[in-house]
Every structure is written in structure tokens, then in C-alpha cells.
VOGUSE-700960 format. One line per field, with one value per residue: residue in one letter; x, y, z of N, C-alpha, C, O in turn. Coordinates in Angstrom, 1 decimal, padded with zeros to 4 digits. Example, Ala and Ser with C-alpha at 12.3 -4.5 7.8 and 13.67 -1.06 7.14 Angstrom:
BEGIN
aa = c(A  S)
n_east = c(013.2  012.8)
n_north = c(-005.7  -002.2)
n_up = c(007.8  007.1)
ca_east = c(012.3  013.7)
ca_north = c(-004.5  -001.1)
ca_up = c(007.8  007.1)
c_east = c(013.2  012.9)
c_north = c(-003.3  000.0)
c_up = c(007.8  007.9)
o_east = c(014.2  013.4)
o_north = c(-003.3  001.1)
o_up = c(008.5  008.0)
REM end
This chain:
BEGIN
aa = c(X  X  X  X  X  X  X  X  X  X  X  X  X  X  X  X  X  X  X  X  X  X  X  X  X  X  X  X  X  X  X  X  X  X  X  X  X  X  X  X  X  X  X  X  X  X  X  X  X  X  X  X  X  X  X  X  X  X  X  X  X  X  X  X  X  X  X)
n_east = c(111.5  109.7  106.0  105.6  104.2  104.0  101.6  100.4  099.0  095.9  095.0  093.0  094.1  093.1  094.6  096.1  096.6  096.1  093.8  093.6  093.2  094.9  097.1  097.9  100.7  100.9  103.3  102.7  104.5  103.2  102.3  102.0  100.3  099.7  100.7  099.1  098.7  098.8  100.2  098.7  096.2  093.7  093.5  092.6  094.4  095.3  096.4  099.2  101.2  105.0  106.9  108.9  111.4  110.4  107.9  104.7  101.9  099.3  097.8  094.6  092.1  091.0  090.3  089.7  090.8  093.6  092.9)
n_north = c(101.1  103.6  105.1  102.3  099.6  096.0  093.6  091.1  089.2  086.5  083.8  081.1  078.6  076.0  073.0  071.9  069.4  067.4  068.3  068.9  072.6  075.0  077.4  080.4  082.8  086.4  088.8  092.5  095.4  098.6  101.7  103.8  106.9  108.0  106.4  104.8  101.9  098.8  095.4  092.8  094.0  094.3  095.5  098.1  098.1  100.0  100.2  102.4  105.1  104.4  104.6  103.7  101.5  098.8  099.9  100.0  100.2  101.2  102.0  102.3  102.4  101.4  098.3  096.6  096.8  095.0  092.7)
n_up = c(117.6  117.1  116.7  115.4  114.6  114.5  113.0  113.0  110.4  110.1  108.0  107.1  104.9  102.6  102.3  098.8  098.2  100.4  101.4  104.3  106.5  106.9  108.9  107.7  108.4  108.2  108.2  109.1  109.1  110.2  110.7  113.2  114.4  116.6  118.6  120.2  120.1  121.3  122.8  121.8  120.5  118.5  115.3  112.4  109.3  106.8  103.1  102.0  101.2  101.0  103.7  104.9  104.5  104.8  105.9  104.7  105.2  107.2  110.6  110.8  112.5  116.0  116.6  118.8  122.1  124.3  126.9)
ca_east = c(110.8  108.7  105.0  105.7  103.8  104.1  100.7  100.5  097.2  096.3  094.2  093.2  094.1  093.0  096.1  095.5  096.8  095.3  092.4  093.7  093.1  096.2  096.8  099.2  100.5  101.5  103.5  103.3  104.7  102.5  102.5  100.6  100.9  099.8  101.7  098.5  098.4  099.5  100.5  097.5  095.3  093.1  093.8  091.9  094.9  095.2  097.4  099.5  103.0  106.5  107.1  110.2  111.8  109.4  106.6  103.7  100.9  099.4  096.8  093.6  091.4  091.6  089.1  089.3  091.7  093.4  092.6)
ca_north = c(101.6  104.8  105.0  101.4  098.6  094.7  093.3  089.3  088.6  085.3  083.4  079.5  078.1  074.7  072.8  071.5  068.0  066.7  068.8  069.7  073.5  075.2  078.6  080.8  084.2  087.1  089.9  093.5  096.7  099.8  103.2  104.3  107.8  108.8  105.6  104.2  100.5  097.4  094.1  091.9  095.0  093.8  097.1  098.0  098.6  100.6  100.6  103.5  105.5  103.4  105.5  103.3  100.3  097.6  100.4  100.2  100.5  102.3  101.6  103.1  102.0  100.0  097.6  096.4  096.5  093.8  092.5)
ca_up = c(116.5  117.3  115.9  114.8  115.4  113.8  112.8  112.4  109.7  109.8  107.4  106.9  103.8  102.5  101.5  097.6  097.9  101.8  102.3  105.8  106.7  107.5  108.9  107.5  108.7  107.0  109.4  108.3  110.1  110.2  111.2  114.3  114.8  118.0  119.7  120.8  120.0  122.2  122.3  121.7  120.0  117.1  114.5  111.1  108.8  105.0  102.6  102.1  100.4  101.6  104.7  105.5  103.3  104.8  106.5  103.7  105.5  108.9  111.7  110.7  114.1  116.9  116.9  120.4  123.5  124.1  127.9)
c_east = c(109.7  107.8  104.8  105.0  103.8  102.3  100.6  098.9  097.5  094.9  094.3  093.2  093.9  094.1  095.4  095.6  095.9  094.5  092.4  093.9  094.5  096.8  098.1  099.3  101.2  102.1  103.7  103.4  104.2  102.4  101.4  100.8  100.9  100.4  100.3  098.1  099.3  099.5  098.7  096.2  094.7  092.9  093.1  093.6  094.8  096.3  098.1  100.9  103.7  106.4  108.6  110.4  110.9  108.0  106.2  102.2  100.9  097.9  095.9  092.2  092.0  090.5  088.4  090.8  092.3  093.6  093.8)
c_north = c(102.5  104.7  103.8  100.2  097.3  094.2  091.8  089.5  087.2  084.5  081.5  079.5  076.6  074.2  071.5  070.3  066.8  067.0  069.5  070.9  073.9  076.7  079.3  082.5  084.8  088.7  091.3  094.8  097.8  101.0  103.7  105.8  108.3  107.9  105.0  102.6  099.5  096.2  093.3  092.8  093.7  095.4  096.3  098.6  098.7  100.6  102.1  103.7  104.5  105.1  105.0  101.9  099.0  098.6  100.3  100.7  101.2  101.8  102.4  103.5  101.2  099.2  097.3  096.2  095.2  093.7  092.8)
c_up = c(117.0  116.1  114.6  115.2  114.2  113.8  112.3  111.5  109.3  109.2  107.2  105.7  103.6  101.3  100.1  097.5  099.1  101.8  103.2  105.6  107.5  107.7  108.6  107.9  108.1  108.6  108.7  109.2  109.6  110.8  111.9  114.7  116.2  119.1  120.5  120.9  121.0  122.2  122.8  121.4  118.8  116.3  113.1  110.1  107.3  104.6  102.8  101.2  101.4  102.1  105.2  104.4  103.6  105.2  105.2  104.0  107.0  109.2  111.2  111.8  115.0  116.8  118.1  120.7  123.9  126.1  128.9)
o_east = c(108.6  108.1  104.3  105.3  103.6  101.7  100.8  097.8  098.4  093.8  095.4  092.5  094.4  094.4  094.5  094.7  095.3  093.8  091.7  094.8  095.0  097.0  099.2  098.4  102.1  101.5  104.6  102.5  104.7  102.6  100.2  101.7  101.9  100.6  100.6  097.2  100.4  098.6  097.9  095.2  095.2  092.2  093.1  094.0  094.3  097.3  097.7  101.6  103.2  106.2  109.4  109.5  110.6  107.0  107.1  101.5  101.8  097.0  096.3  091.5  093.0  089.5  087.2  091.7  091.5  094.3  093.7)
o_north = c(101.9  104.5  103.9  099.8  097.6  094.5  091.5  090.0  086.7  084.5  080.8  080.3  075.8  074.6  070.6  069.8  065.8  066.1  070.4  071.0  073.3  077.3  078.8  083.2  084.3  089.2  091.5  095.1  098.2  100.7  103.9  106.0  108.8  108.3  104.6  102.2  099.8  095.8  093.4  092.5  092.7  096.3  095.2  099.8  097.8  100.9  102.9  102.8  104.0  106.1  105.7  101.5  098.2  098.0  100.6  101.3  101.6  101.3  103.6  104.5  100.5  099.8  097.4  095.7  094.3  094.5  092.7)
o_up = c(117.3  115.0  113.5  116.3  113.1  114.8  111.1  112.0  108.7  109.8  107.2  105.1  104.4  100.2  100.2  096.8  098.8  102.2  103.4  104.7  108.4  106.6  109.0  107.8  107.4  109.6  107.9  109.9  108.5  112.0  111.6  115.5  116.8  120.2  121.6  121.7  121.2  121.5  123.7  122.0  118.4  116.9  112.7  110.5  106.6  105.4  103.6  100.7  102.4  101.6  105.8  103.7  102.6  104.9  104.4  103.2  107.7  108.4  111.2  111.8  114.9  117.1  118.5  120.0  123.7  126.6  130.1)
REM end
């Protein structure tokens, strides 16, 4: 996948019946154009037009490097 990159976001949710905090992820593929992002990046991403049947969105920064 060219100028494609997967983005895990992941948020705690408190589950309604226990109490216990429980983290759920959401994966969504986005459009990087210039091919600069890498595995373990933290990226700002925006909505945007359907670019491909699942692409909806695209990389807007990087936030930080990943080590």
C-alpha cells in the first residue's frame, strides 16, 4: 500500500457493569503523501473525501519520531 499508513487510536473506556477500565482500539488507514511516516510514529490525523473504499482519512503531522 503506497502513501498508506494503518493508525491504531486507542482510548480507555469504563465498562458499565464492573467498573473496570478497559482499553479499546479503533484501526484506521490514512493517507500519507510524501511516504514519511513509520512504524511506531505518533501522527495528527483529519478527516477527509473516501480516497479508497476504507482510506477516509490522511496524516496531517507527525507528532514525534518513533525511537
Amino acid at each position: 500500500m503506497d502513501k498508506t499508513v494503518v493508525v491504531a487510536v486507542e482510548s480507555l473506556t469504563k465498562h458499565p457493569l464492573y467498573g473496570k477500565y478497559v482499553k479499546k482500539r479503533v484501526k484506521y488507514m490514512a493517507h500519507d503523501e510524501k511516504n514519511e511516516c513509520g512504524a511506531g510514529d505518533k501522527v495528527l490525523i483529519s478527516e477527509t473525501r473516501p480516497m479508497s473504499k476504507l482510506k477516509r482519512w490522511r496524516v496531517k503531522e507527525i507528532m514525534e519520531k518513533a525511537k
